[in-house]
N, C-alpha and C positions, 0 to 999 in steps of 0.2 A: 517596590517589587510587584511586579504584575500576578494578580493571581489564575496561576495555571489552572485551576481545576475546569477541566474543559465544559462546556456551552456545550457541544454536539452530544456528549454525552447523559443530557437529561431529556431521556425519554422514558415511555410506560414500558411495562412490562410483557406490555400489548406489539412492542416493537417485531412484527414478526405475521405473516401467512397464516390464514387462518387455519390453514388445512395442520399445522405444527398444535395447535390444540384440538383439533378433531381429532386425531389422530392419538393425541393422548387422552380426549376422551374414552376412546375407542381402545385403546390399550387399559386406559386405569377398568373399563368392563370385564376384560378380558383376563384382568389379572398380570398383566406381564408390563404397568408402567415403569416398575421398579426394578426392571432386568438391566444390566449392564451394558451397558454398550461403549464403542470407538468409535467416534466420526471424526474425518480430517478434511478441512479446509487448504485449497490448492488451485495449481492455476493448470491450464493442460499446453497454453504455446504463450510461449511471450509474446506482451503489446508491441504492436509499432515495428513488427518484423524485426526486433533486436536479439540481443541476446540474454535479456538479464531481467528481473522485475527487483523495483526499490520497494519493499513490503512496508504499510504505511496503515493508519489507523489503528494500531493492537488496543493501543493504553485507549482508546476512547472507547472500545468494547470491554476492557476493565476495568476501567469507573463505573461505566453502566453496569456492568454484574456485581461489583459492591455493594449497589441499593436495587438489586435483582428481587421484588420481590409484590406478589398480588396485593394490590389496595384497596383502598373501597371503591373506588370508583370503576377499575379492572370487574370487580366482584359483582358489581350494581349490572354494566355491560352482560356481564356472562348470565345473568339471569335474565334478564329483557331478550336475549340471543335467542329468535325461533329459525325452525327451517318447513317451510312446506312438505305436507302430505304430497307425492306427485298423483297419487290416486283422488284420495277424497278432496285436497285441497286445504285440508287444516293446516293448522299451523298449530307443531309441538316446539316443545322447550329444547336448541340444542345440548344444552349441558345437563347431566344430572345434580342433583343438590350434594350428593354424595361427594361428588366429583368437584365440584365448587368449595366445596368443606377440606375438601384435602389439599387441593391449590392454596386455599386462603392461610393454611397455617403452614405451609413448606416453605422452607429456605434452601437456598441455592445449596447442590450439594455435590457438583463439578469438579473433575478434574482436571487441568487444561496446562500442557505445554506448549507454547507458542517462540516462533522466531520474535524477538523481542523489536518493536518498531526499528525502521531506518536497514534493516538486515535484507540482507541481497537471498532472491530465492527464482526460483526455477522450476523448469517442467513436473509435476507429480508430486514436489516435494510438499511435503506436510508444512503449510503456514502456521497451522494450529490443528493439535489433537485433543479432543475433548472426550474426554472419558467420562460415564455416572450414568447414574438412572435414566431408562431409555425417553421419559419423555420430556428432561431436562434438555437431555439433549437435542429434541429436538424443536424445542422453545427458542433456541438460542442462536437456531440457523441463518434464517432472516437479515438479523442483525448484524451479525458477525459479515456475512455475504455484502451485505449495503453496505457497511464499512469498507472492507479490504479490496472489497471491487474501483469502488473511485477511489479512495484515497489514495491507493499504492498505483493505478494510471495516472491519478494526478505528479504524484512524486518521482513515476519515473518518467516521464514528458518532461520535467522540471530538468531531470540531472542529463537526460539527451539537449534541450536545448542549450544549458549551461556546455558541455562536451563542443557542441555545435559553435559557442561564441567564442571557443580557445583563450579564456580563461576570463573575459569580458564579462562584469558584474550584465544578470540578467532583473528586471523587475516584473513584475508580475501585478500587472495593468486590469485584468480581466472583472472586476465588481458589477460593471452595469451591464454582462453582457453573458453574467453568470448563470447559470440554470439552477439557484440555489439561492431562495430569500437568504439575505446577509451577506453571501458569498464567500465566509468561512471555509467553508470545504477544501476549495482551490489555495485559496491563500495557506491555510496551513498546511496543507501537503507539497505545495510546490517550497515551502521555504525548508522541507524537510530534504527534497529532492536538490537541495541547493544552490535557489534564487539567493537571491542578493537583500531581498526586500519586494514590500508590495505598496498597493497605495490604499490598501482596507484598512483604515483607521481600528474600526473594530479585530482586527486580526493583530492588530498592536496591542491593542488593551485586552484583550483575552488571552494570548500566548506569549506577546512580547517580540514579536515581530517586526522588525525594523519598517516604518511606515515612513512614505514621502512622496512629495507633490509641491505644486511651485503655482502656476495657473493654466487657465483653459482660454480659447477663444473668448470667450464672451469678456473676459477681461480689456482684452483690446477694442474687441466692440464696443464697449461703453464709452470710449471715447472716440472722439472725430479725427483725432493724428494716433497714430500708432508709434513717433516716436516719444509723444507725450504721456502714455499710456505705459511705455518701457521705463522710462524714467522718474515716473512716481510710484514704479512697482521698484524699481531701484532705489528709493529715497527710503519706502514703507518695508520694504524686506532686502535691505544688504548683505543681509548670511544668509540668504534663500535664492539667489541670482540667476536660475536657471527659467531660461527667458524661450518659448515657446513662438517660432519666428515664422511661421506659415501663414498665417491668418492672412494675407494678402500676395504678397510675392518673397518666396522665401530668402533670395539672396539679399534684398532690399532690408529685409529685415533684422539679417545677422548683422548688417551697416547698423543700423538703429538701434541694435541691440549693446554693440559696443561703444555708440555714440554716447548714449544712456548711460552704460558703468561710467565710461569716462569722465563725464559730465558731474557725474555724482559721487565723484571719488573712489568708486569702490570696486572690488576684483572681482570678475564673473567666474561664477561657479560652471556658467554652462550653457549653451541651449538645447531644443527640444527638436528634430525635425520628423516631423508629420503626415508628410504627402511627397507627391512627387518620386523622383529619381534617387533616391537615398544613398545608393552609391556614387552619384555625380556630385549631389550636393554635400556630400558628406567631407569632401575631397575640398571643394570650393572653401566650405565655410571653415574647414580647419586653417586653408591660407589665409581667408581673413582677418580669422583669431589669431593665426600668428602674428599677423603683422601687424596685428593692436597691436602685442606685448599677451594676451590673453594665452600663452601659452598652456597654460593648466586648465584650461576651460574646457569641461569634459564636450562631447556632443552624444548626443542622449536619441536615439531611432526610437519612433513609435509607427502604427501603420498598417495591422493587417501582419504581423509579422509571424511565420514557420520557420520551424528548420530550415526548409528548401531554401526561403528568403535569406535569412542571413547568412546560410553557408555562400549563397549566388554573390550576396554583397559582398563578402570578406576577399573572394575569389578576384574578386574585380578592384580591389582596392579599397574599398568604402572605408574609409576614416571616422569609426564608429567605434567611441569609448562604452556605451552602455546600450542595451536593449531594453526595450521595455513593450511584452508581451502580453497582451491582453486576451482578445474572442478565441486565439486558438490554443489556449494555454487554457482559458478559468472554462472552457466547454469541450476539450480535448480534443476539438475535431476531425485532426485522422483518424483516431477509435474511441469513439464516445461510450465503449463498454469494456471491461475485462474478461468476463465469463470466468472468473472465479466460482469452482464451484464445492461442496462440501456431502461428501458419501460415505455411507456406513461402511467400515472396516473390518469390525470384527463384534459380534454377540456373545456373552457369557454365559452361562450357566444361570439357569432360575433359583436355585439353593446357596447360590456362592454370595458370602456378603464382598465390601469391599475389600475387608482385612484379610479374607482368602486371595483375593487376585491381588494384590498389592505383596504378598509371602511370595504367593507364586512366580511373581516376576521376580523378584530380591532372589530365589533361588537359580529362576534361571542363568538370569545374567551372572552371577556369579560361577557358573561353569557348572550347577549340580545336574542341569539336564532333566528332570523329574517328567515324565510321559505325560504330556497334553492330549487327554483325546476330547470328544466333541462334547460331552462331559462338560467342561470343563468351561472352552473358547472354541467358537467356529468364525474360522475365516468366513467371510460372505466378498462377494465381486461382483461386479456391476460390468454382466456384456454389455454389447452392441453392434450395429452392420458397420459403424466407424470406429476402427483399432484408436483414434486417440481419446476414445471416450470409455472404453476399457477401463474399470480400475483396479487398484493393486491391491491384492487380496493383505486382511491381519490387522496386527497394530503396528503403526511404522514407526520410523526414527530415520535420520540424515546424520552424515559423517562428509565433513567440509575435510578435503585435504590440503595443506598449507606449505608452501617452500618457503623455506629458512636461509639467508643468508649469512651465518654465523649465526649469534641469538636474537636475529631479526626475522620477523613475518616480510616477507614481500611480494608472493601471490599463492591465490587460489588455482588449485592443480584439480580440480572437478570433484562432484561430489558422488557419493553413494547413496541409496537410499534403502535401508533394512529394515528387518523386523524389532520392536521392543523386544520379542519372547525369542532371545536367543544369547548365547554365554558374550558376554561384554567384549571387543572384539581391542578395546582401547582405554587405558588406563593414563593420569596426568598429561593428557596430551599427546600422546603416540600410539600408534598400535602395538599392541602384545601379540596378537594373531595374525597370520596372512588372512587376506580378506580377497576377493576373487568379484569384480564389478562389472557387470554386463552391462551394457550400453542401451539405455531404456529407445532409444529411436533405431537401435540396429545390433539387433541382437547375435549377430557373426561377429561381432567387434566386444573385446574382453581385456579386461586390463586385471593384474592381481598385483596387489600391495601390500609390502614386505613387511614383516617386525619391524619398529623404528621409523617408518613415516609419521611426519608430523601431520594432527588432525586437531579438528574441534567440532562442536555438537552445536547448529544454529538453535536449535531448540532450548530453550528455560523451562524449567518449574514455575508458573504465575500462581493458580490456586490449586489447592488439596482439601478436599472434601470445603467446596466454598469461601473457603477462605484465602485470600492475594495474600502470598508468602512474599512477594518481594515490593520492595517499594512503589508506588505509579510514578515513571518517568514523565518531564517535560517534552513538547518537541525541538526544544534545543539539545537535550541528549541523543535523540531516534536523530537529528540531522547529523550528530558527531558522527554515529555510527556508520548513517549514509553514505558520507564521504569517504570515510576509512575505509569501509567495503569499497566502494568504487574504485579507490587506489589500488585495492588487492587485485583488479581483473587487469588479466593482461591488455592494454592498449585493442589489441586486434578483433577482443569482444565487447570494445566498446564503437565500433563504427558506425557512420550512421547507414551506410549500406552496407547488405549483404557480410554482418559481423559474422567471425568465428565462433562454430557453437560451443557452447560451456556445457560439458563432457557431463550427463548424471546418470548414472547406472543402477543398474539394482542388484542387489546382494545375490550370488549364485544359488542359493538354495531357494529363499523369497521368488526368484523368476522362475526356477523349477515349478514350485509352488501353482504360481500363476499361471504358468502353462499348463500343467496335468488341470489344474480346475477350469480352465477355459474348453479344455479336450473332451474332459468330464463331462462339462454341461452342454458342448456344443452335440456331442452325440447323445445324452440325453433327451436333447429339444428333437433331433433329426428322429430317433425311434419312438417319440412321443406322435 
């Protein structure tokens, strides 16, 4: 049994922008490193013009905060750290010793609900809320960003091209042409997005990843006849028979190829087509195969291959059992960035420990209602000249609603997205309240849903005060989930052009909220 405990997940503590410990230097001076705060991690449009993001990396941000914590070598760094006089031109110490003193003995002391890897998420929604001490929080941003950013483009590229093959196992080709010594990254995330497999040997032996390969040109090369070269890869590997027939003229070769099994007793598994007209030859070589008797003999695309390409192929008939996606799968390149990004929600109170705001909520939600003034929790929101860079004032939370066929889930009906600090709106799975969802991209558009809709909460408890309450998942768990979500979206938001949008709203009083404080601030800047 391979061990899971992830490779990408060992890094320094150091994982992160310098400016996220200036910052808390600057705060631990000040007095307020130990004020409470909310930050959420979120995307603001989905990749690839679609409608959905496959959320991807969690657990490798929660191994790494298990052993979260300053070392010697971190410690050694932070004292050598100068920053130039810009007057005199010295050079002082950036850290104080004080400040290095108190880093060196702190432990992770974070609150964090996260959609649990492989979980479908959407415009504004909270991928992970982190709550604790303000300059925890903000050590943690960095990392959390580098993660959730590629791995959840990688995973949801994987589950579009997988969509795109119409049900055709995809492989995932892409190691030499990775932008990532090892090229881990790609291979685990697309197998969460779910690929079929890849051919990163080490993505086997670290996650357990279905790995495979057969050979490359230079094998034919090495010999002077190419059907000689077929058929002592047929002698050396007869449960491996997937025969790579380009190297010279590719119909000639899928001759040679089944000259080879024949020859050698044994049943081809396959071949490999590499160049050329992939939907003409795809067509050709199937006839061939059949007419061996090779009937089961997959044909295997490799090429330079998009979406665009294999939808073009299937269109046209291309007789193509498997793909196998390499440069624009393990480098993304329709959108080689996310823009995931992670903003302060809400500040607490400088005298409130945690076991005050932790009552405080227990009461809310429970319907006591108890008067929050600034005291307390202040919303904070992040304008701008561009409305989708806006954010949504508080501490949030998401409510996925689900249609029920009898006592069965069979899709997602769009989500909400509300504040934590408000009476619980939904109990075992349904709502107990009417709930009232304004439509975060068109706020004329309102939908209100009744006592008795069925709902669920994407978000989980991971840690409380530092410590992981729930197990660390594999990514063969985060891929069940993948898939399962995927089944839940209706067809029509999974196309590859121009999908239907997946409906997320914000809570009626939440948008109030955010309006008055947008109003708020925008005429204070204007009488400023």
């Amino acid at each position: 049994m391979p061990d899971f405990k992830d490779p990408l997940a060992r890094q320094s503590v150091l994982w992160g922008d310098q400016y996220a410990l200036t910052m808390a230097q600057a705060f631990f001076t000040t007095g307020k490193h130990n004020v409470n705060a909310t930050f959420h991690a979120f995307i603001r449009k989905n990749p690839f013009g679609g409608a959905y993001l496959v959320t991807a990396g969690q657990n490798i941000v929660f191994e790494w905060l298990q052993r979260w914590r300053f070392g010697a070598d971190e410690i050694e760094w932070m004292k050598r750290k100068t920053v130039t006089d810009p007057v005199t031109g010295e050079s002082h110490r950036l850290f104080t010793d004080d400040f290095i003193a108190m880093v060196k003995d702190a432990k992770l002391d974070l609150s964090i609900d996260a959609m649990p890897e492989g979980e479908l998420a959407f415009p504004d929604e909270p991928i992970m809320r982190v709550h604790g001490p303000l300059w925890q929080c903000l050590m943690v941003e960095a990392a959390l960003l580098n993660v959730i950013n590629s791995q959840s483009l990688f995973a949801t590229l994987a589950a579009r091209l997988t969509d795109v093959a119409g049900g055709a196992p995809i492989l995932e080709f892409g190691l030499r042409r990775a932008q990532c010594i090892g090229g881990l990254e790609p291979s685990r995330a697309a197998w969460i997005g779910g690929v079929a497999g890849t051919s990163n040997m080490q993505a086997d032996l670290a996650y357990g990843i279905p790995s495979t390969g057969t050979f490359a040109h230079a094998w034919v090369m090495v010999y002077e006849d190419e059907v000689e070269s077929f058929a002592d890869y047929a002698r050396a590997m007869p449960h491996n028979g997937v025969f790579l027939v380009d190297t010279y003229d590719t119909v000639q070769g899928v001759k040679r190829a089944i000259a080879a099994c024949q020859s050698a007793g044994i049943t081809m598994k396959g071949i490999r087509l590499d160049s050329g007209d992939l939907a003409y030859l795809s067509k050709r070589s199937r006839a061939l195969l059949d007419a061996a008797g090779f009937t089961d003999a997959k044909i295997v695309a490799s090429n330079d291959l998009d979406e665009e390409t294999i939808l073009a192929i299937r269109q046209e008939g291309g007789r193509i059992d498997m793909w196998g996606v390499g440069t624009n799968l393990a480098t993304s390149k329709a959108q080689p960035a996310l823009g995931a990004v992670y903003k302060l929600g809400a500040v607490f109170g400088e005298d409130l420990s945690q076991a005050d705001i932790d009552a405080m909520r227990t009461q809310v939600q429970a319907g006591k209602m108890p008067h929050l003034d600034r005291h307390f929790m202040r919303d904070v929101i992040k304008l701008s000249e561009q409305s989708i860079k806006t954010s949504i004032p508080g501490e949030l939370d998401v409510i996925r609603y689900v249609v029920y066929d009898g006592d069965k889930p069979v899709r997602y009906n769009g989500d909400t997205i509300l504040p934590v600090f408000m009476a619980d709106p939904a109990r075992d799975g349904v709502l107990i309240h009417p709930l009232t969802s304004i439509r975060r991209d068109d706020d004329t558009r309102r939908k209100r849903f009744a006592p008795g809709v069925h709902v669920y909460r994407p978000l989980v408890s991971v840690f409380r005060a530092g410590t992981m309450i729930i197990p660390l998942e594999d990514v063969h768990m985060a891929r069940a989930r993948a898939m399962n979500g995927l089944k839940m979206l209706d067809p029509t938001h999974r196309r590859l052009k121009n999908p239907h949008v997946y409906v997320v709203g914000i809570e009626e009083g939440l948008y109030k909220n955010r309006r008055d404080m947008i109003l708020r601030l925008r005429d204070s800047a204007t009488a400023a």
